[in-house]
Backbone of each chain as nested JSON, in Angstrom:
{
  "chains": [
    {"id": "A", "residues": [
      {"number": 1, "name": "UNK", "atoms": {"N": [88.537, 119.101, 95.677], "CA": [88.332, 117.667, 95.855], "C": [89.134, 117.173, 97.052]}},
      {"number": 2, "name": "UNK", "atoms": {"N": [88.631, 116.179, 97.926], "CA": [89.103, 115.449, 98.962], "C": [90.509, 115.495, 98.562]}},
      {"number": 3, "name": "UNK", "atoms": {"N": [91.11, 114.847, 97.857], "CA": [92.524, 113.603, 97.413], "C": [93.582, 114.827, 97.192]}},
      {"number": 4, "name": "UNK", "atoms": {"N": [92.908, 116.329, 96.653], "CA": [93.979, 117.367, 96.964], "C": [94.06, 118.165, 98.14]}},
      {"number": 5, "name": "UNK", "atoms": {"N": [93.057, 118.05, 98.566], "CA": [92.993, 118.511, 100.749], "C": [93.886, 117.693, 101.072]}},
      {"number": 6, "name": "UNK", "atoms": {"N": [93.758, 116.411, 101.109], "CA": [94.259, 115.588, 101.581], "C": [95.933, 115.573, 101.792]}},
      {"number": 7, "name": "UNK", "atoms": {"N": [95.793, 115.717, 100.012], "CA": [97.651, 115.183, 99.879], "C": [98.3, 116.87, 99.968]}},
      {"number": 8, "name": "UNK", "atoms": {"N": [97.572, 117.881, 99.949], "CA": [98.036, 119.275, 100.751], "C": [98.212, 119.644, 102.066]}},
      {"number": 9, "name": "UNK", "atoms": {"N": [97.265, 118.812, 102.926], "CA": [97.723, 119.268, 103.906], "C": [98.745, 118.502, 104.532]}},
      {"number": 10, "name": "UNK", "atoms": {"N": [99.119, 116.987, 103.732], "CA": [99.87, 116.05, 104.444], "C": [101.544, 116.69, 104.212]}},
      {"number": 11, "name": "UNK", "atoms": {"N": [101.683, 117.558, 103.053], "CA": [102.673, 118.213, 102.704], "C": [103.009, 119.518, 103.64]}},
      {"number": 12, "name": "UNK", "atoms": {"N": [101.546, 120.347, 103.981], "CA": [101.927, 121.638, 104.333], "C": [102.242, 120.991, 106.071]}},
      {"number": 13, "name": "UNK", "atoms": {"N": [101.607, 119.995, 106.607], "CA": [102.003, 119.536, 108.093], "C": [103.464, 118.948, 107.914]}},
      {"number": 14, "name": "UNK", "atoms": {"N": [103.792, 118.411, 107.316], "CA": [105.427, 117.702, 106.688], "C": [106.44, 118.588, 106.401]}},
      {"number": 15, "name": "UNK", "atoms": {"N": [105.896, 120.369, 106.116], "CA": [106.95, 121.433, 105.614], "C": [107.267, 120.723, 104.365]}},
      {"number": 16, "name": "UNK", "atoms": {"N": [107.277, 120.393, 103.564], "CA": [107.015, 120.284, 102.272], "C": [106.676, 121.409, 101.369]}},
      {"number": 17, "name": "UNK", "atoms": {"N": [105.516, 122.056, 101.988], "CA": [104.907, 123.012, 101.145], "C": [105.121, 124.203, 102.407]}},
      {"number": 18, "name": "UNK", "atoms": {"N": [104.685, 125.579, 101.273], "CA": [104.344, 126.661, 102.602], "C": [102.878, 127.435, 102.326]}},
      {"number": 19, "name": "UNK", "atoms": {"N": [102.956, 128.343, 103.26], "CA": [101.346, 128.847, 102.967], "C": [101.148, 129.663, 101.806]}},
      {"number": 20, "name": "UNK", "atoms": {"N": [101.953, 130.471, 100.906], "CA": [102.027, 130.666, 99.693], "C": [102.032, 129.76, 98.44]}},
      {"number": 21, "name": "UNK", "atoms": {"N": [102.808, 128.894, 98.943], "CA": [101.886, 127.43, 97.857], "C": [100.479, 127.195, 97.688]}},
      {"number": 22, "name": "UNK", "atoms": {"N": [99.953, 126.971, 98.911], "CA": [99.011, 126.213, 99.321], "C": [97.864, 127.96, 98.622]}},
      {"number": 23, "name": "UNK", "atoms": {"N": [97.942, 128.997, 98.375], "CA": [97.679, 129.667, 97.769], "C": [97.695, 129.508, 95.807]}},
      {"number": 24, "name": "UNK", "atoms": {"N": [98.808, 129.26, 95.96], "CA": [98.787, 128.811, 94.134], "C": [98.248, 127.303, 93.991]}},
      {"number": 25, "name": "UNK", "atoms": {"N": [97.701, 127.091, 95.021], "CA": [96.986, 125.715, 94.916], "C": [95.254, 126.029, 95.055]}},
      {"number": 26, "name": "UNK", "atoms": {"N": [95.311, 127.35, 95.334], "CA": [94.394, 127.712, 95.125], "C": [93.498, 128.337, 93.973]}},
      {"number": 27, "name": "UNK", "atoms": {"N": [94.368, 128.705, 93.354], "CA": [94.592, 129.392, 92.073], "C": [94.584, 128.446, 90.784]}},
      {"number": 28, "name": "UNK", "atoms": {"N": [94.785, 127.167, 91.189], "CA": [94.956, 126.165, 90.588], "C": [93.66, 125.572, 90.27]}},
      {"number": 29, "name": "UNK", "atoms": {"N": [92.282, 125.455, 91.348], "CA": [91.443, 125.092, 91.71], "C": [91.452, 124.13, 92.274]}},
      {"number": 30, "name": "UNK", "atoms": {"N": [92.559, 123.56, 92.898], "CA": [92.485, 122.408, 93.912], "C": [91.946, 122.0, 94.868]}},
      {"number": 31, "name": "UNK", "atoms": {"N": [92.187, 123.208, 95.432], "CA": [91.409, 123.565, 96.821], "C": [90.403, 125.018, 97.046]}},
      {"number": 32, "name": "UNK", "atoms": {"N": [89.667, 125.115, 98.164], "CA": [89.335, 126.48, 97.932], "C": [90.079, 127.613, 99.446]}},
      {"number": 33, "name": "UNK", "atoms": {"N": [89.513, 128.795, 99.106], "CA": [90.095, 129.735, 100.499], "C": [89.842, 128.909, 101.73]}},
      {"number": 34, "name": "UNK", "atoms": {"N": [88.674, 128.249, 102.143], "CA": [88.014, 127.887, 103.28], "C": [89.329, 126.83, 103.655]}},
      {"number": 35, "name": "UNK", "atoms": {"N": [89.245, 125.668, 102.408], "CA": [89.909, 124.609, 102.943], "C": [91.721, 125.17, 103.534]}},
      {"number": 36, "name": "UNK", "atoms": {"N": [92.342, 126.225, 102.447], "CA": [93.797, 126.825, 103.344], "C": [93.258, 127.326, 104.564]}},
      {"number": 37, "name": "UNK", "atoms": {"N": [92.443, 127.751, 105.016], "CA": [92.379, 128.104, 106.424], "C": [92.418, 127.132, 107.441]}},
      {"number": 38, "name": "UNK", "atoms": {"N": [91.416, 125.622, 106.803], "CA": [91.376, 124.569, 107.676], "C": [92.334, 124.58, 107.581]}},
      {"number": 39, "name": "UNK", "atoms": {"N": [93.404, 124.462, 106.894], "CA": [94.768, 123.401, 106.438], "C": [95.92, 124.249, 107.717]}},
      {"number": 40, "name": "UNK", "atoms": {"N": [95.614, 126.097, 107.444], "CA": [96.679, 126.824, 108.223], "C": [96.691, 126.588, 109.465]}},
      {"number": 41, "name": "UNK", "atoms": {"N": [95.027, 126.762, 109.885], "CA": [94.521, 126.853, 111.711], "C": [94.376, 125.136, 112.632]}},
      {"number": 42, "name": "UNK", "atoms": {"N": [95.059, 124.271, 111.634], "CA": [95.048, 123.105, 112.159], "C": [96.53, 122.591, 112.839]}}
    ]},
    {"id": "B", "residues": [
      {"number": 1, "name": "UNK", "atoms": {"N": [123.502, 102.303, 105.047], "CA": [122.781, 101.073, 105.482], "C": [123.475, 100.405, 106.421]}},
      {"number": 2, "name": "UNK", "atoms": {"N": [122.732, 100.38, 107.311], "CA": [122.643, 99.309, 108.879], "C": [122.524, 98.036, 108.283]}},
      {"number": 3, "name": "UNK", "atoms": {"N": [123.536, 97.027, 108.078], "CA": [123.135, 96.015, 108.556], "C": [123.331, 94.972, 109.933]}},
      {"number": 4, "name": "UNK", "atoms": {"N": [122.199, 94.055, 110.045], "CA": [122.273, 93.205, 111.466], "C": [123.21, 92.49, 111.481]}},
      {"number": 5, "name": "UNK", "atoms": {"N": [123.853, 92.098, 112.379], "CA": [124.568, 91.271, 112.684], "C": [125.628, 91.25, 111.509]}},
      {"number": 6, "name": "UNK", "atoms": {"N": [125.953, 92.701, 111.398], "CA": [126.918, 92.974, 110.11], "C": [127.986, 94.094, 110.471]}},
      {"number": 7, "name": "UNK", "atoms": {"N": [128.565, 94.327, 109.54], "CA": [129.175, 95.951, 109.024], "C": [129.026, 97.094, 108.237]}},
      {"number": 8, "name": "UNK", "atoms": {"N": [128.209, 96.935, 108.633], "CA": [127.472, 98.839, 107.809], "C": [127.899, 99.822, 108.484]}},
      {"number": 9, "name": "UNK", "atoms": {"N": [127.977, 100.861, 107.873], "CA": [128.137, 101.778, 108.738], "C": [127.711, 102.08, 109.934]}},
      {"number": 10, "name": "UNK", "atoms": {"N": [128.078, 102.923, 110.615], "CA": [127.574, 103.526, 112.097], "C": [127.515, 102.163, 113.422]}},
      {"number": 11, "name": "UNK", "atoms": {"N": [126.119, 102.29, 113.664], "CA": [125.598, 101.449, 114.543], "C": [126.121, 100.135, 113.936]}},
      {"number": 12, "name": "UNK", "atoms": {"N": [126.123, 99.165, 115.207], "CA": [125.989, 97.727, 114.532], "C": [125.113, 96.721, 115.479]}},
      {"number": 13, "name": "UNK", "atoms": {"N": [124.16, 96.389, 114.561], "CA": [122.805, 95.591, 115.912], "C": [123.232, 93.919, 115.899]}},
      {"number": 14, "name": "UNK", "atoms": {"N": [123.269, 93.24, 116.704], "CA": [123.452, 91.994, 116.824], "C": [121.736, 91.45, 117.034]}},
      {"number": 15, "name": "UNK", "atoms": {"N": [121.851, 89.918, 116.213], "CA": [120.009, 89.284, 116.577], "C": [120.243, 88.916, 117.792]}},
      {"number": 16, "name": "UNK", "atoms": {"N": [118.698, 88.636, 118.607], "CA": [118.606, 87.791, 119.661], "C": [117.656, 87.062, 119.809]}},
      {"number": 17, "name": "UNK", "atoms": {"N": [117.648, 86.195, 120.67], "CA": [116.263, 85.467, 120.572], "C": [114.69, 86.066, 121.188]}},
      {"number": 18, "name": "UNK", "atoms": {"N": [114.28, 86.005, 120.187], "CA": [112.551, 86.429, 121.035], "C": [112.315, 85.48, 121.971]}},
      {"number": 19, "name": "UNK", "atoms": {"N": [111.46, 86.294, 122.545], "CA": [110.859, 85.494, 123.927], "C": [110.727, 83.932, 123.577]}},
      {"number": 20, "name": "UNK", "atoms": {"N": [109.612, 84.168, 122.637], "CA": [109.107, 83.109, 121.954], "C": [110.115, 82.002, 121.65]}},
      {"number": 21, "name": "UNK", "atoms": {"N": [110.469, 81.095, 122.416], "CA": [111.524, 80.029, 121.145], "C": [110.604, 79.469, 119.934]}},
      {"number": 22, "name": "UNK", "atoms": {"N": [109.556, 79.797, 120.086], "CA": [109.389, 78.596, 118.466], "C": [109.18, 79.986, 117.091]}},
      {"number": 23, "name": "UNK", "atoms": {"N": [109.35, 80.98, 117.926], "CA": [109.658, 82.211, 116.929], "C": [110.897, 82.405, 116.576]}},
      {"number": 24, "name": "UNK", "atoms": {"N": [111.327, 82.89, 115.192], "CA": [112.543, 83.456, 114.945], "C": [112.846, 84.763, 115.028]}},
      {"number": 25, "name": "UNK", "atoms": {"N": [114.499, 84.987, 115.119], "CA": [114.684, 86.338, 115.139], "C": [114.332, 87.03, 114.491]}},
      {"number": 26, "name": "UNK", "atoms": {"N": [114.037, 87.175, 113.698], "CA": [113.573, 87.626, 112.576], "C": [112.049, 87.486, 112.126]}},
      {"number": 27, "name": "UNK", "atoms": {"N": [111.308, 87.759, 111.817], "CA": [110.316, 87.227, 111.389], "C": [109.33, 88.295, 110.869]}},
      {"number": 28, "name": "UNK", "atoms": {"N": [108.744, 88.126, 109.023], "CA": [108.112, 88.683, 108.652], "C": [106.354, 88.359, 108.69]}},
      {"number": 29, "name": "UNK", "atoms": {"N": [105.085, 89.335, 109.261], "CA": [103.603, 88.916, 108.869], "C": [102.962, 89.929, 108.342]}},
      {"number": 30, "name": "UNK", "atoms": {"N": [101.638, 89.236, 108.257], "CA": [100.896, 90.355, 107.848], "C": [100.018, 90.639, 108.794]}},
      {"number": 31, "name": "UNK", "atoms": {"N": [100.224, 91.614, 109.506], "CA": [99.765, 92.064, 110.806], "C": [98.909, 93.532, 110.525]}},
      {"number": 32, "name": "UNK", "atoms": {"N": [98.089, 94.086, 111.996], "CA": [97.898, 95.547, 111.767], "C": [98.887, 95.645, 112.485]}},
      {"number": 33, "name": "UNK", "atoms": {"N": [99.391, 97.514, 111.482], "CA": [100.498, 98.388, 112.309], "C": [99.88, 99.755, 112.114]}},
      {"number": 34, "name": "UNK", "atoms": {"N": [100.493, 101.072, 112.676], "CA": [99.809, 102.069, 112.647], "C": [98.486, 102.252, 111.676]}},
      {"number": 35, "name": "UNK", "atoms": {"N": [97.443, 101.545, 112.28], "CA": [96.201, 101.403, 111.429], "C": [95.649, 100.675, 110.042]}},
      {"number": 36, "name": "UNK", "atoms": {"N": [96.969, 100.209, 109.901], "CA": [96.499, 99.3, 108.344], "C": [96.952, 97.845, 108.381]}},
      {"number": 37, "name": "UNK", "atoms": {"N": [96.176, 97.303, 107.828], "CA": [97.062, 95.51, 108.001], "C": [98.005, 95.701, 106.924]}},
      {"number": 38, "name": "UNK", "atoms": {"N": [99.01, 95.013, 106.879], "CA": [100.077, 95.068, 106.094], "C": [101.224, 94.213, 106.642]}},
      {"number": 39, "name": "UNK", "atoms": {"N": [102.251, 94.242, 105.613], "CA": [103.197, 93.286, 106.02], "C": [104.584, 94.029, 106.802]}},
      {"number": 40, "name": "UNK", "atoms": {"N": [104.633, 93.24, 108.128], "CA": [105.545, 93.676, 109.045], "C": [106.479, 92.552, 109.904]}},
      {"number": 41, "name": "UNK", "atoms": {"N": [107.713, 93.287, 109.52], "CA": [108.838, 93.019, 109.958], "C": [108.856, 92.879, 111.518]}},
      {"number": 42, "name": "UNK", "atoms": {"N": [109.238, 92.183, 112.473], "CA": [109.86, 91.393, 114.095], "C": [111.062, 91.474, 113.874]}},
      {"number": 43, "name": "UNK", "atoms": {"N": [112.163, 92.122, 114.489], "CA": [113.498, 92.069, 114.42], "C": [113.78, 92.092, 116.305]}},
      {"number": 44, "name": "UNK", "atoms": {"N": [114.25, 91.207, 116.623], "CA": [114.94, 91.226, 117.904], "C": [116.11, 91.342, 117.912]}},
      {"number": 45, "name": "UNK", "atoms": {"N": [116.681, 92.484, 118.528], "CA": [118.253, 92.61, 118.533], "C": [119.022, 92.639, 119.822]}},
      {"number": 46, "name": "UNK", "atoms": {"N": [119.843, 92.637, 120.351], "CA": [120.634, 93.429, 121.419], "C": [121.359, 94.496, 121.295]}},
      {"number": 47, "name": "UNK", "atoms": {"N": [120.47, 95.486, 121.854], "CA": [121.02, 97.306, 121.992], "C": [120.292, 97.733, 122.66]}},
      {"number": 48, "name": "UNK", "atoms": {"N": [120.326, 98.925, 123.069], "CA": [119.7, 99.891, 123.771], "C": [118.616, 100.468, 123.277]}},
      {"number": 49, "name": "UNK", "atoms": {"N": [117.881, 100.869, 123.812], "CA": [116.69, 101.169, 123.416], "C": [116.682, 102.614, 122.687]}},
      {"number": 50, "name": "UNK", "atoms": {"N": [117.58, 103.615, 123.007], "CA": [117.907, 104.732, 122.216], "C": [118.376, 104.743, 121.005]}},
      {"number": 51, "name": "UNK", "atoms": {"N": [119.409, 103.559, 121.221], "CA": [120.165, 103.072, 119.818], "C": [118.993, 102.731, 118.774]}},
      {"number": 52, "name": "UNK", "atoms": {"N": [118.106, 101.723, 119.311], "CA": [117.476, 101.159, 118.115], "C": [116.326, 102.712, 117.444]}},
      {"number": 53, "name": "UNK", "atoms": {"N": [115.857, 103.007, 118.578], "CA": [114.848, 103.985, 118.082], "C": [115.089, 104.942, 117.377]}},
      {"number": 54, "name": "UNK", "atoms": {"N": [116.751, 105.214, 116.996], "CA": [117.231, 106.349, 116.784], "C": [117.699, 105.802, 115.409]}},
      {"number": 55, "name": "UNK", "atoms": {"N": [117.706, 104.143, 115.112], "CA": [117.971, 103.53, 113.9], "C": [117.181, 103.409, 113.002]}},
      {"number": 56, "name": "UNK", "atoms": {"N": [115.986, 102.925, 113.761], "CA": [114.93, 102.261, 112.818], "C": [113.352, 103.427, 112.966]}},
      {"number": 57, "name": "UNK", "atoms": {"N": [113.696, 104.525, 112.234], "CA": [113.111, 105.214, 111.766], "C": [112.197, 104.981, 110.573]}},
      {"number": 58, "name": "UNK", "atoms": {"N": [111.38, 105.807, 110.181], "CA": [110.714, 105.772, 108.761], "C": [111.67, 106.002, 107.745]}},
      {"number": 59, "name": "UNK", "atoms": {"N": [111.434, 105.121, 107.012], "CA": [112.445, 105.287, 105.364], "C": [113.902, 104.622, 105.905]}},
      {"number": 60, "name": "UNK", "atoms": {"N": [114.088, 103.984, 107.323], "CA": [115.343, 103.92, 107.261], "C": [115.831, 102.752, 106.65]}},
      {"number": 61, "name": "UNK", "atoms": {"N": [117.35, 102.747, 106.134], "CA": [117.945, 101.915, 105.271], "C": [119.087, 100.688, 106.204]}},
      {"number": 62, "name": "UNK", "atoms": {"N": [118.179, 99.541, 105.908], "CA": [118.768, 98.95, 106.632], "C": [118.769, 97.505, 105.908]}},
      {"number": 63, "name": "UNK", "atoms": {"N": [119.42, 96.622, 106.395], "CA": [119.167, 94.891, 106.021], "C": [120.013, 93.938, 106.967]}},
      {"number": 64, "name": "UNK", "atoms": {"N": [120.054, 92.771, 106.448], "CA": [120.858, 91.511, 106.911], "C": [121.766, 91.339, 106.371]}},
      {"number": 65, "name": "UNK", "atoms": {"N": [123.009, 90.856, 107.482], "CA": [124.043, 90.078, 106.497], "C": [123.949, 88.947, 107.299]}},
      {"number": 66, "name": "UNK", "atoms": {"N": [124.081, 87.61, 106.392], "CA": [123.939, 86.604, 107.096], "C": [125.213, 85.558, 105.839]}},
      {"number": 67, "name": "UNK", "atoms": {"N": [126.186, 84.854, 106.786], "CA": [126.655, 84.041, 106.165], "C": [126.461, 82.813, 105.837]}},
      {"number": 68, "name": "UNK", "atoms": {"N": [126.271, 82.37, 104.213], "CA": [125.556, 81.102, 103.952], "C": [126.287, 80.292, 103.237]}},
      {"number": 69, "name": "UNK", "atoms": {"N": [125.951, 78.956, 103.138], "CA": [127.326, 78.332, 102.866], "C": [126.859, 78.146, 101.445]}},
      {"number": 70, "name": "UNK", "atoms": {"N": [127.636, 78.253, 100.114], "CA": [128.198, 78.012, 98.768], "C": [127.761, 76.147, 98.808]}},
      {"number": 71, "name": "UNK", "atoms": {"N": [127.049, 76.376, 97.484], "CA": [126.537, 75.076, 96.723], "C": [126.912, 74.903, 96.13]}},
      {"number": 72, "name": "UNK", "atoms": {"N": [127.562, 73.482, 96.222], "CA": [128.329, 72.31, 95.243], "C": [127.53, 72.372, 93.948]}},
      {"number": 73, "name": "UNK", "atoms": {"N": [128.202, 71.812, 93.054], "CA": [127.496, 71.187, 91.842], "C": [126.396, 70.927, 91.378]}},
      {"number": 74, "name": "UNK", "atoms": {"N": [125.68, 69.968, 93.021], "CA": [124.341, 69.295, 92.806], "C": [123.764, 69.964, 93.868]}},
      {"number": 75, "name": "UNK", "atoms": {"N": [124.21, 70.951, 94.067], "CA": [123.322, 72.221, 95.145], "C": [122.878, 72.012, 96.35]}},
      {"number": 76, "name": "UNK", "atoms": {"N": [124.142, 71.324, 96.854], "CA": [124.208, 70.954, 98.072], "C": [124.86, 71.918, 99.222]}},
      {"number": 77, "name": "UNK", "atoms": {"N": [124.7, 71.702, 100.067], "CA": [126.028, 72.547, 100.961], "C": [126.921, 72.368, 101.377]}},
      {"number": 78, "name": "UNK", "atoms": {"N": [127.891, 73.536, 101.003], "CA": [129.411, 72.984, 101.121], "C": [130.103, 73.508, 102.528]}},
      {"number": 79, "name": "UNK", "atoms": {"N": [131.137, 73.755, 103.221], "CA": [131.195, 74.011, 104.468], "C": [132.285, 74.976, 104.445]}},
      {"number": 80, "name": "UNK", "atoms": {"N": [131.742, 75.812, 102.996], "CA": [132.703, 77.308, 102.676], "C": [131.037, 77.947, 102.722]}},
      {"number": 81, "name": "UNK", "atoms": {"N": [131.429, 79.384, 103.745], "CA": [130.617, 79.994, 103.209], "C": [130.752, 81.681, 103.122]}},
      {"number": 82, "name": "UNK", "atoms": {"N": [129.79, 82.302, 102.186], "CA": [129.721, 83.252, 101.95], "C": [129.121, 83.801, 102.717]}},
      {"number": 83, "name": "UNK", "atoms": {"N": [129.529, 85.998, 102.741], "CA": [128.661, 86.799, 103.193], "C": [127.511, 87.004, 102.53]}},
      {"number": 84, "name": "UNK", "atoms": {"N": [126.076, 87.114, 102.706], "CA": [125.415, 87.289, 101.65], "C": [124.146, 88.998, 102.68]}},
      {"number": 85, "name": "UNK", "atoms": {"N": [123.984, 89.988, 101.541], "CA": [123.274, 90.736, 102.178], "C": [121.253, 91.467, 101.842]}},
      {"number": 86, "name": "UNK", "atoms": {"N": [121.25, 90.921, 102.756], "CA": [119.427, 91.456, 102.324], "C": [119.113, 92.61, 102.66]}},
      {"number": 87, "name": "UNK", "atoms": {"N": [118.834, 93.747, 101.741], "CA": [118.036, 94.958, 101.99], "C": [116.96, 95.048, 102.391]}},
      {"number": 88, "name": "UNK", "atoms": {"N": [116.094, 94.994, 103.792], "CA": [115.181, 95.418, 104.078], "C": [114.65, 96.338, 103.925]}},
      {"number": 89, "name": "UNK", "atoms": {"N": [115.172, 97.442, 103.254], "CA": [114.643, 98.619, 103.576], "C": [113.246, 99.02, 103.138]}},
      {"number": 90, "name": "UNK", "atoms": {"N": [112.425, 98.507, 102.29], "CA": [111.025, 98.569, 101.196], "C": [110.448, 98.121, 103.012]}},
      {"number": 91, "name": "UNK", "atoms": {"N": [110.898, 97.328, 103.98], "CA": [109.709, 97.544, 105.419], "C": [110.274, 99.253, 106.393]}},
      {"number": 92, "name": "UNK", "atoms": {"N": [109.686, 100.077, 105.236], "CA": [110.048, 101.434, 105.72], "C": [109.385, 102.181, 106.684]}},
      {"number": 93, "name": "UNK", "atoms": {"N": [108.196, 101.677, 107.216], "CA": [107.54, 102.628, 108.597], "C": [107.885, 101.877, 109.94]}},
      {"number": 94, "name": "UNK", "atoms": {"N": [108.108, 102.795, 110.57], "CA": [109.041, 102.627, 111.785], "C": [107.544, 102.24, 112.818]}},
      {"number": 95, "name": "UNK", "atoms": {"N": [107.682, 101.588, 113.624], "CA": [106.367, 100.675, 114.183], "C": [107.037, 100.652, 115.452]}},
      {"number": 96, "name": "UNK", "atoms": {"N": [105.86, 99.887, 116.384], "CA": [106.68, 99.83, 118.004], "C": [107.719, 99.123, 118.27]}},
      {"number": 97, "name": "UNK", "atoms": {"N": [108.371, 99.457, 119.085], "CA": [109.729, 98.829, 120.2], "C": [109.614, 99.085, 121.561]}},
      {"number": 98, "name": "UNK", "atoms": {"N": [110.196, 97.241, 121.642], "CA": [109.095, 96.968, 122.888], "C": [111.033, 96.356, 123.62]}},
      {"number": 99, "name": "UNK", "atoms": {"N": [111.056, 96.932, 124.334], "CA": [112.113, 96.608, 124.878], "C": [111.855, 95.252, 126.128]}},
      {"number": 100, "name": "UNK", "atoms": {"N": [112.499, 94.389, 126.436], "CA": [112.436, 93.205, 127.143], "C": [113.132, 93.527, 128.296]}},
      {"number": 101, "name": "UNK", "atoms": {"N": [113.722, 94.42, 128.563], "CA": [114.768, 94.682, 129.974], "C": [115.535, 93.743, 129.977]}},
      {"number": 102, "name": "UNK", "atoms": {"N": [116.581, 93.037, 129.191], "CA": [117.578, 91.895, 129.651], "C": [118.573, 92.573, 128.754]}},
      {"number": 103, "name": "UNK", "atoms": {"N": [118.063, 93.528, 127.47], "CA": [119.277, 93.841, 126.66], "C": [118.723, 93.8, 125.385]}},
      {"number": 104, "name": "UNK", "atoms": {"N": [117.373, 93.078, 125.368], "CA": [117.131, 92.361, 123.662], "C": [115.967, 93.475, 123.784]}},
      {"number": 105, "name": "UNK", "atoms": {"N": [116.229, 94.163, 122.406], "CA": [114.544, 95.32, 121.895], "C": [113.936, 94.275, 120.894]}},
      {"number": 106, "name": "UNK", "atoms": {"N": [112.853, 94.899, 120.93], "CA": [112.07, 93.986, 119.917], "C": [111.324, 95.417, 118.724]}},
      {"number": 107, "name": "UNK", "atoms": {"N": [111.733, 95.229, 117.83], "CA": [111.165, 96.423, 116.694], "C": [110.258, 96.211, 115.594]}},
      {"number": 108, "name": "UNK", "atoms": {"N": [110.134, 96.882, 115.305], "CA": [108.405, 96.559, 114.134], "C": [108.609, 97.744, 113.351]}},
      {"number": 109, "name": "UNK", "atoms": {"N": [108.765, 96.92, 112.186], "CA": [108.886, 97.586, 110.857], "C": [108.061, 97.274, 109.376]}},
      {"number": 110, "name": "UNK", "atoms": {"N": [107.344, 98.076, 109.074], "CA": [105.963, 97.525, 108.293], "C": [106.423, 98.314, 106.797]}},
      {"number": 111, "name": "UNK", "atoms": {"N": [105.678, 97.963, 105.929], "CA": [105.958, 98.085, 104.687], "C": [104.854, 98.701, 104.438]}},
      {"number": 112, "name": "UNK", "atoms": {"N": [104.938, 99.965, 103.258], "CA": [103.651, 100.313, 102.851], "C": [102.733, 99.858, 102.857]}},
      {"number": 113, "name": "UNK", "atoms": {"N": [101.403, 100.487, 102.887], "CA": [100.107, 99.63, 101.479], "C": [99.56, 100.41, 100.644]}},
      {"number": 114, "name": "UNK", "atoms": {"N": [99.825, 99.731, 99.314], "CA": [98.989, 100.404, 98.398], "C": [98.347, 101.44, 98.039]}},
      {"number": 115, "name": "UNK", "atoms": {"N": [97.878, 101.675, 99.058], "CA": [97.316, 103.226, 99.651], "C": [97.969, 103.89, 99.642]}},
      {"number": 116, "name": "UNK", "atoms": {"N": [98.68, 104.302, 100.95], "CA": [99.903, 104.698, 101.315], "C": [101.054, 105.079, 100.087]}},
      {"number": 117, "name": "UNK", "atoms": {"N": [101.484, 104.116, 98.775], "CA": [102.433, 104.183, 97.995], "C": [101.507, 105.207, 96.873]}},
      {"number": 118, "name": "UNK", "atoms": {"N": [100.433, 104.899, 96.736], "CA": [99.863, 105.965, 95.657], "C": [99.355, 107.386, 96.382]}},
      {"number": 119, "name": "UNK", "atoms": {"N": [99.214, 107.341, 97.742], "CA": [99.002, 109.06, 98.18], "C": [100.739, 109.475, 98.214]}},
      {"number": 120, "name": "UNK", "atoms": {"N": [101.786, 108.608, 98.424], "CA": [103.077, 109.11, 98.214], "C": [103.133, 109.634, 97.024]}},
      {"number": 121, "name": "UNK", "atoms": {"N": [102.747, 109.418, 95.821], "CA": [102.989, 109.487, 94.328], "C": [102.234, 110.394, 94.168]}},
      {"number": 122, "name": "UNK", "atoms": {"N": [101.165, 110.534, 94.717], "CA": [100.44, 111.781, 94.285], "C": [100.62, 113.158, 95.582]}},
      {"number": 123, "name": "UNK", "atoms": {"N": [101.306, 112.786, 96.138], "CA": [102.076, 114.059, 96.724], "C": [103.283, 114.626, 96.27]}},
      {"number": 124, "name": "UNK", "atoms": {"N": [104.078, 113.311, 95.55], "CA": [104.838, 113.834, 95.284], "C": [104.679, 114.953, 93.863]}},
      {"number": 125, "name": "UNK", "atoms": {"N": [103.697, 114.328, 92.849], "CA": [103.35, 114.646, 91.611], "C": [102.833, 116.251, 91.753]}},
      {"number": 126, "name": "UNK", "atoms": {"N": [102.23, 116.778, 93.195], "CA": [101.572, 118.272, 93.467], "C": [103.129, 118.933, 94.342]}},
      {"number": 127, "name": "UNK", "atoms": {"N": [103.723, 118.444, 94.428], "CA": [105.156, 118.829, 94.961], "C": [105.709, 119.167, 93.513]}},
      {"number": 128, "name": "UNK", "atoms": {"N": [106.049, 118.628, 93.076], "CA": [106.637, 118.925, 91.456], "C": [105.85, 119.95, 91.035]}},
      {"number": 129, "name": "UNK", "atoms": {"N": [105.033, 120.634, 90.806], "CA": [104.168, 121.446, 90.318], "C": [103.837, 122.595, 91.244]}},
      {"number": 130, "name": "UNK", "atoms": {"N": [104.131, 122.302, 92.274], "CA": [103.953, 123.727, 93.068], "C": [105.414, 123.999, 93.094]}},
      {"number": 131, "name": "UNK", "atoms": {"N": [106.438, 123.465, 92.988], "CA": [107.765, 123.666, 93.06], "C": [108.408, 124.41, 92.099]}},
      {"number": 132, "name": "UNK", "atoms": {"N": [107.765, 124.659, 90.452], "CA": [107.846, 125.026, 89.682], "C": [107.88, 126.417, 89.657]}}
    ]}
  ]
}
C-alpha cells in the first residue's frame, strides 16, 4: 500500500531505517521486492 | 532553548524591525511554506545570517522572553514588571531567511499540518516495529 512506501522510504532517505529493515518490511507485507528496489536505487 | 531577546542558552537573537513599519517583529499567518498552507511564524532579528540558519532549524527549540508588566487588583497595569517566556517551538519547520543586508534576517518558521503530524505518527509507529 501507498502510506507504507511512503512512510518507508521517508525513513530509509532520513537513515532511520536500513536496507535489511526495509526487507522485514517486506516480509511483513508492507511493501513488495519491486517497491525496496525503488526505495534503494532512488 | 533559544530565547529572543533573552537568555537561553548559546546564541542570543535580539528583535528588529521589519521593513514593513505597520508590521510587527514578530508576526504569526497562515501562509504557504514548503508546499502547504499552514501557520507561519515572521521573526526579524539582528544576527548574522550563519547564526540564524544554524539556529532555526527543523524541530528547533526556541521562544520569547518578553517583559510584561504585573496586574493590579482590577487588572490593570502596574509599572513592575515581569519576565514572562513563550515557547515557540510547536512552529518547528525551518522555512526561508531572507537577510536585509543592514544586520536584521528575516526567518520563517511554520508549524505542521495535519498531514504532516499523522505521517510523523505513522512513521514513527513502523519505526517501533521494525526496531523490535
Amino acid at each position: 500500500m501507498k502510506i507504507y512506501f511512503d512512510s518507508l522510504k521517508r525513513l530509509y532517505i532520513s537513515n532511520k531505517i536500513n536496507a535489511d529493515q526495509l526487507q522485514i518490511a517486506v516480509t511483513k507485507g508492507w511493501i513488495t521486492i519491486e517497491e525496496v528496489n525503488e526505495i534503494l536505487n532512488n | 532553548m533559544i530565547y529572543i531577546t533573552g537568555t537561553g542558552t548559546g546564541i542570543t537573537f535580539n528583535e528588529a524591525n521589519y521593513p514593513l513599519d505597520i508590521e510587527p517583529n514578530i508576526f504569526a499567518k497562515r501562509r504557504t511554506m514548503l508546499g502547504e498552507q499552514r501557520e507561519v511564524l515572521r521573526l526579524t532579528l539582528l544576527g548574522t545570517y550563519a547564526d540564524v540558519a544554524a539556529v532555526f532549524v527543523d524541530n528547533a527549540q526556541f521562544g520569547r522572553e518578553v517583559d510584561e508588566p504585573i496586574l493590579d487588583d482590577n487588572g490593570q497595569p502596574t509599572d513592575i514588571t515581569q519576565t514572562v517566556h513563550y515557547d515557540l517551538s510547536e512552529y518547528s519547520k525551518a522555512g526561508d531567511i531572507i537577510d536585509h543586508r543592514d544586520g536584521r534576517i528575516t526567518v520563517y518558521m511554520g508549524k505542521p499540518t495535519e498531514k504532516e503530524l499523522l505521517e510523523q505518527a505513522f512513521d514513527q509507529m513502523l519505526l517501533n516495529i521494525l526496531e523490535v
